[in-house]
N, C-alpha and C positions, 0 to 999 in steps of 0.2 A: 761326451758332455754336451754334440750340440743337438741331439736326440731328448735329453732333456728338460733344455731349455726352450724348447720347441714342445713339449708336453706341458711343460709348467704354464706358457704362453698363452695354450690352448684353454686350460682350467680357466684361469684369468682370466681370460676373454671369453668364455661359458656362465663364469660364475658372474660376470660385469652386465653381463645381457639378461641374466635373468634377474639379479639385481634390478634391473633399470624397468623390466618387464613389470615385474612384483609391483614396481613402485607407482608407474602407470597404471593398473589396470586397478589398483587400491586407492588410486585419487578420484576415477571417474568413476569406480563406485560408491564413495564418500560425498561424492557433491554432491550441491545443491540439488533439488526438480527446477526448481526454478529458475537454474540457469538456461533450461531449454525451453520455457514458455514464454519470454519476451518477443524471439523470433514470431511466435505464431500468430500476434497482433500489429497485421499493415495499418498503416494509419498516411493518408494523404489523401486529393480530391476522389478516386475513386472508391474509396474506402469509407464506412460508418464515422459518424464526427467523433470526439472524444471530448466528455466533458469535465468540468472542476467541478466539486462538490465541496461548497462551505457549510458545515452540519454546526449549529449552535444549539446550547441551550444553560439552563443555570441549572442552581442546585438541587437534588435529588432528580436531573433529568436525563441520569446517566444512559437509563436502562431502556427511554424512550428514544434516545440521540442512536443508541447498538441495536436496536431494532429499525428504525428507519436507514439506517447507515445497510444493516444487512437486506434491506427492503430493496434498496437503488445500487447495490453495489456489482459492477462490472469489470473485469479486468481491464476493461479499455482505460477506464476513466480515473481519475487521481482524487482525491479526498483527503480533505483536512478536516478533523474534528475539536471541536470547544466548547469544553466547560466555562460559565464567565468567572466570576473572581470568586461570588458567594458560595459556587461548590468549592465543597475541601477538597486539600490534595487526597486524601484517599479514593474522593470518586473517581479522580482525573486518572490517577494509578490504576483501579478497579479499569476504568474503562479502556485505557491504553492495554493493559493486560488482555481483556477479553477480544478487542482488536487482532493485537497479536497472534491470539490463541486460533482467529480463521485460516483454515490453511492456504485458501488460496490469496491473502493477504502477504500471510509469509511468503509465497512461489511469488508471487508479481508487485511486490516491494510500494504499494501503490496507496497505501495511508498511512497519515500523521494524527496525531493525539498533539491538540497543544501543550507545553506543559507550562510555559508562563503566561496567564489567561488577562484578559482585558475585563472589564466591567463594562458590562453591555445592558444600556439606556433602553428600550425600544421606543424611549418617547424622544429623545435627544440626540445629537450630533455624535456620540459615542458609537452607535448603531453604524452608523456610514461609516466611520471610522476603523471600525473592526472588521468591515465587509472588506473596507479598502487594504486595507492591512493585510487580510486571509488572499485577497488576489494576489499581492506582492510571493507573500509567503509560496503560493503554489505557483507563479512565475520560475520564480528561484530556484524552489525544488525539481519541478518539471513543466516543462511550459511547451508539450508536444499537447495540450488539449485547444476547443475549438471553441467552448462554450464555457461559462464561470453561472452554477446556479447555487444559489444561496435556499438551506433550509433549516428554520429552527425544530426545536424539538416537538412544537406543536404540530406542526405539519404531518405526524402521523398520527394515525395511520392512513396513508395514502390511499387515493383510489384509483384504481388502474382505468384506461380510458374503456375498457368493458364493463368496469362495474359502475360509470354517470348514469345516471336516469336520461331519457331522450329531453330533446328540446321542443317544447311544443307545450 
């Protein structure tokens, strides 16, 4: 009897290990990519700055806001996007979607899409208001950046410092 009980043991403790095995080796190939890419961005004095990106624009200016958004986008940097109140929610969906759909957005967790939108002035105190506001918001959310730049949708298409004409 105690032959086996000492066999049964054995099983047990073969079948618990491979058990445990299976179940390790099926989680770390289910996960995330981007749980291993956060590591790969130093960020302190001797490292590249990291900036905040407030991207605005209003309605029909989805398509300009995801093109300058993919224009400036770096894993370092955090980014929040807004539609102001006159686009519909469908654009703000539409654009939150196409965000998402970058994949190194999803691997580095690093943009918002507003989804309750402010009415944005560019003549009046609203303007400043919504600026101040998108700083608070990317404090909140991540506040490991160094610089806060603010771009509306007119701002593209940008011109890279190679393509200015000279000065003279």
């Amino acid at each position: 009897m105690g032959a086996e009980k000492k066999w049964l043991f054995t099983l047990f403790s073969a079948a618990m290990l491979s058990l445990f095995l299976i179940l390790v080796f099926s989680i770390s190939a289910f996960s995330s990519p981007g749980d291993h890419f956060p590591s790969l961005i130093h960020r302190g004095p001797h490292h590249p700055p990291a900036f905040a990106y407030y991207i605005f624009g209003g309605r029909s200016d989805k398509d300009q806001i995801f093109r300058l958004f993919l224009a400036v986008y770096h894993p370092r940097n955090r980014y929040l996007l807004h539609l102001g109140a006159e686009a519909s929610d469908n654009e703000r969906r539409a654009l939150a979607a196409e965000v998402a759909a970058v994949p190194a957005v999803r691997s580095f967790g690093n943009a918002d899409v507003v989804g309750k939108p402010d009415r944005i002035n560019f003549m009046g105190a609203s303007n400043i208001a919504s600026t101040l506001r998108a700083a608070s918001v990317l404090l909140k959310v991540a506040s490991e950046w160094d610089w806060f730049i603010t771009l509306s949708a007119s701002d593209y298409p940008l011109i890279t410092q190679d393509g200015m004409p000279p000065f003279g």
